[in-house]
C-alpha positions as CSV (number, residue, x, y, z in Angstrom):
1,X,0.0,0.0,0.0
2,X,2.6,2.3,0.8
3,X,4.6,1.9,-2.8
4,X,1.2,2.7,-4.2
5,X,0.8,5.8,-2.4
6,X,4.5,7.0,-2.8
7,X,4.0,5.7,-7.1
8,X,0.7,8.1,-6.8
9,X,2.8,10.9,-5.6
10,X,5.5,10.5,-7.5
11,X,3.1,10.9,-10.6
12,X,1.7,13.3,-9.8
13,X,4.6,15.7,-8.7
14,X,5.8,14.6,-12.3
15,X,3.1,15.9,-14.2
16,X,2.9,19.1,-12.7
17,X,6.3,19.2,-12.7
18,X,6.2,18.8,-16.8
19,X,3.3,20.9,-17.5
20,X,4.7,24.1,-15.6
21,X,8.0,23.7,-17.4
22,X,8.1,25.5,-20.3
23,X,6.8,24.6,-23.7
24,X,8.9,22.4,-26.2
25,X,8.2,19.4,-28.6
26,X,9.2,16.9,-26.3
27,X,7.1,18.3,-23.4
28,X,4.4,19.4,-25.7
29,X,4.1,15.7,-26.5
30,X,4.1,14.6,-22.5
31,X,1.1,17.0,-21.9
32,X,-1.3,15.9,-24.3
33,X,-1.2,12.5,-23.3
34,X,-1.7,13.9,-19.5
35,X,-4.0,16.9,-20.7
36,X,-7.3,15.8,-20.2
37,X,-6.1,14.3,-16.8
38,X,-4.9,17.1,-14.9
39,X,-7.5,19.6,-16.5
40,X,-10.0,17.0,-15.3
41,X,-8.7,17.5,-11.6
42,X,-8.0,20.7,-12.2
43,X,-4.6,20.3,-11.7
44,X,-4.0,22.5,-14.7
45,X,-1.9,26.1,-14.1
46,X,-0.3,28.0,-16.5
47,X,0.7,32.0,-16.0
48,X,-1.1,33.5,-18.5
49,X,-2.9,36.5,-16.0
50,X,1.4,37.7,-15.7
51,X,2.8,36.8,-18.9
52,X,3.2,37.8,-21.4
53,X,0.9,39.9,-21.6
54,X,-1.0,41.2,-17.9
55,X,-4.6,40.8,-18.1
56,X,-5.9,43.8,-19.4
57,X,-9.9,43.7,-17.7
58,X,-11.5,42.4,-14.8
59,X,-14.3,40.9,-15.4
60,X,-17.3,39.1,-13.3
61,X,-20.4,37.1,-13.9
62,X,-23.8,37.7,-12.3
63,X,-27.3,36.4,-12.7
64,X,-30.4,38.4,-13.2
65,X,-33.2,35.8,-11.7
66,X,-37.0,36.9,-12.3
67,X,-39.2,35.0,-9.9
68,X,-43.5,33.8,-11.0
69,X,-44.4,37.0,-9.6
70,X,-42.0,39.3,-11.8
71,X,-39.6,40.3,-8.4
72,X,-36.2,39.8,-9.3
73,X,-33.0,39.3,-7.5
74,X,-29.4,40.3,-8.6
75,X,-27.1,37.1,-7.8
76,X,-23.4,37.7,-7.7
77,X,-20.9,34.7,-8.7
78,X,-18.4,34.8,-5.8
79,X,-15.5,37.5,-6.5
80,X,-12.3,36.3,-4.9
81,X,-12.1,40.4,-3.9
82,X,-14.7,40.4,-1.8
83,X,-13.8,37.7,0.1
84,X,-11.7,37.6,3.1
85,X,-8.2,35.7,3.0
86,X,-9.8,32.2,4.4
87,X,-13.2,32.3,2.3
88,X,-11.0,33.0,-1.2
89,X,-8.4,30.2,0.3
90,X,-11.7,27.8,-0.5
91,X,-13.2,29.5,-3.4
92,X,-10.6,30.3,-5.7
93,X,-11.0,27.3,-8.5
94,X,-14.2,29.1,-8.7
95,X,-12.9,32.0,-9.9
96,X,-11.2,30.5,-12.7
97,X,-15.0,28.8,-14.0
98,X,-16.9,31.8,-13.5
99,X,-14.2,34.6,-15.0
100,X,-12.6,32.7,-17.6
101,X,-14.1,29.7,-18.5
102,X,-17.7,30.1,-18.5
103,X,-17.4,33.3,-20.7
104,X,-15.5,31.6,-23.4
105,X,-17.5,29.6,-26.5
106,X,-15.6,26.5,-25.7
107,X,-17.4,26.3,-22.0
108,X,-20.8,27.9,-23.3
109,X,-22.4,24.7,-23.5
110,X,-22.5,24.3,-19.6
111,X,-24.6,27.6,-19.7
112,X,-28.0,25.4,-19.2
113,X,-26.7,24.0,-16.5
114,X,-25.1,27.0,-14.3
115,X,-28.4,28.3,-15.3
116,X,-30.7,25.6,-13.6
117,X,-27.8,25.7,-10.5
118,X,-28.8,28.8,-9.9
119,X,-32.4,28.4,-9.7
120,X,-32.1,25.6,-7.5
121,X,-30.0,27.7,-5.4
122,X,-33.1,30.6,-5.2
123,X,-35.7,27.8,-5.0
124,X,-39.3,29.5,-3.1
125,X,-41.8,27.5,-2.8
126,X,-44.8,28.9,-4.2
127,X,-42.8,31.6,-6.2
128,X,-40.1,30.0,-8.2
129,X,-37.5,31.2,-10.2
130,X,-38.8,31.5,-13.8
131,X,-36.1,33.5,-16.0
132,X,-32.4,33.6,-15.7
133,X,-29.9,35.6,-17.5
134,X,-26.1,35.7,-16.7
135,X,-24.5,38.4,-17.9
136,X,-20.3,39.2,-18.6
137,X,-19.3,42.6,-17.0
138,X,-15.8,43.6,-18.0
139,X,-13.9,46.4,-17.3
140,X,-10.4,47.9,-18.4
141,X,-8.1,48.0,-16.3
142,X,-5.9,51.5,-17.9
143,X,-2.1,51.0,-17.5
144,X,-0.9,53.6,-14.6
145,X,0.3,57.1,-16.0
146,X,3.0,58.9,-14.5
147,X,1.2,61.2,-12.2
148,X,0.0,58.4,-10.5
149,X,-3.4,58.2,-12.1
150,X,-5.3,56.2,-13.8
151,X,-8.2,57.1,-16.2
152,X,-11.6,56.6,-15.5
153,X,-13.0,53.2,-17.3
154,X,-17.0,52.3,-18.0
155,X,-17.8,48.3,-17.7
156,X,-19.4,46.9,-20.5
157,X,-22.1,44.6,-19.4
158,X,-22.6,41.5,-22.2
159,X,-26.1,39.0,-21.3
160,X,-24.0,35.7,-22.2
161,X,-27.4,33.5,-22.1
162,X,-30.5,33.9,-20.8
163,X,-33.1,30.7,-19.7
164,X,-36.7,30.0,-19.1
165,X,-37.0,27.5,-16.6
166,X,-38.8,24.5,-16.5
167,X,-41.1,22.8,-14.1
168,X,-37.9,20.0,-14.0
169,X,-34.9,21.7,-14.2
170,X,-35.8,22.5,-10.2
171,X,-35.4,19.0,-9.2
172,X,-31.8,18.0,-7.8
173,X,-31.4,14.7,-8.9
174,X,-30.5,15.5,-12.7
């Protein structure tokens, strides 16, 4: 049992080890057999947000959610900001879904289902959730001028999907 554990280890120090190195053929060719893997257990890092190019917006996601009786409620997907030190500690693969890969088309087909997470999550018995629309709001972020200031920036505000919700999409067991 224990060479099992230590071979487990081993492993897996190995393939983080190889996909933080950087890129070449022969490493290249080592990732994509281990690709799906470590994105899988979202092992996967990379430091795109620092190089080579600094991220040049921040962005977040929120929800619009109209309830049966037309009230609505603002929902905000967690923002690692707003969090102290311990909560973020917990939440921060979260960031990564809700800022950069539910906004891109490759991830838009788990839409429907952050969609019907979310109603289940504002459930009311008697006055259910019946529209959802998440929405992309991404600001610039101006490079720093030498006075020390930076220009004022507007967010743009983008609906990514919006979704009428069904009778079933409310039960848990899907």
């Amino acid at each position: 049992m224990r060479l099992l554990t230590n071979a487990f280890i081993i492993f897996h120090l190995f393939v983080i080890t190889v996909w933080l190195f950087p890129l070449n053929s022969q490493l290249l060719d080592i990732m994509n057999v281990f690709k799906k893997y470590v994105i899988f257990l979202g092992l996967d890092q990379d430091y795109s947000m620092f190089a080579p190019y600094p991220r040049t917006t921040n962005r977040h996601v929120f929800a619009l959610i109209t309830f049966q009786d037309q009230s609505t409620v603002i929902w905000s997907y967690p923002r690692m900001e707003r969090l102290n030190a311990l909560e973020s500690m917990f939440k921060e693969r979260y960031r990564k879904f809700g800022n950069d890969n539910i906004v891109t088309s490759c991830f838009k087909m788990f839409l429907p289902d952050f969609v019907k997470y979310i109603a289940r999550l504002h459930q009311c018995p008697g006055n259910e959730p019946n529209l959802i629309s998440i929405y992309l709001v991404e600001k610039n972020i101006p490079p720093p001028t030498k006075d020390g200031h930076q220009e004022e920036t507007h967010p743009i505000v983008t609906n990514l999907f919006t979704y009428k919700i069904q009778a079933n999409d409310l039960n848990n067991d899907e």
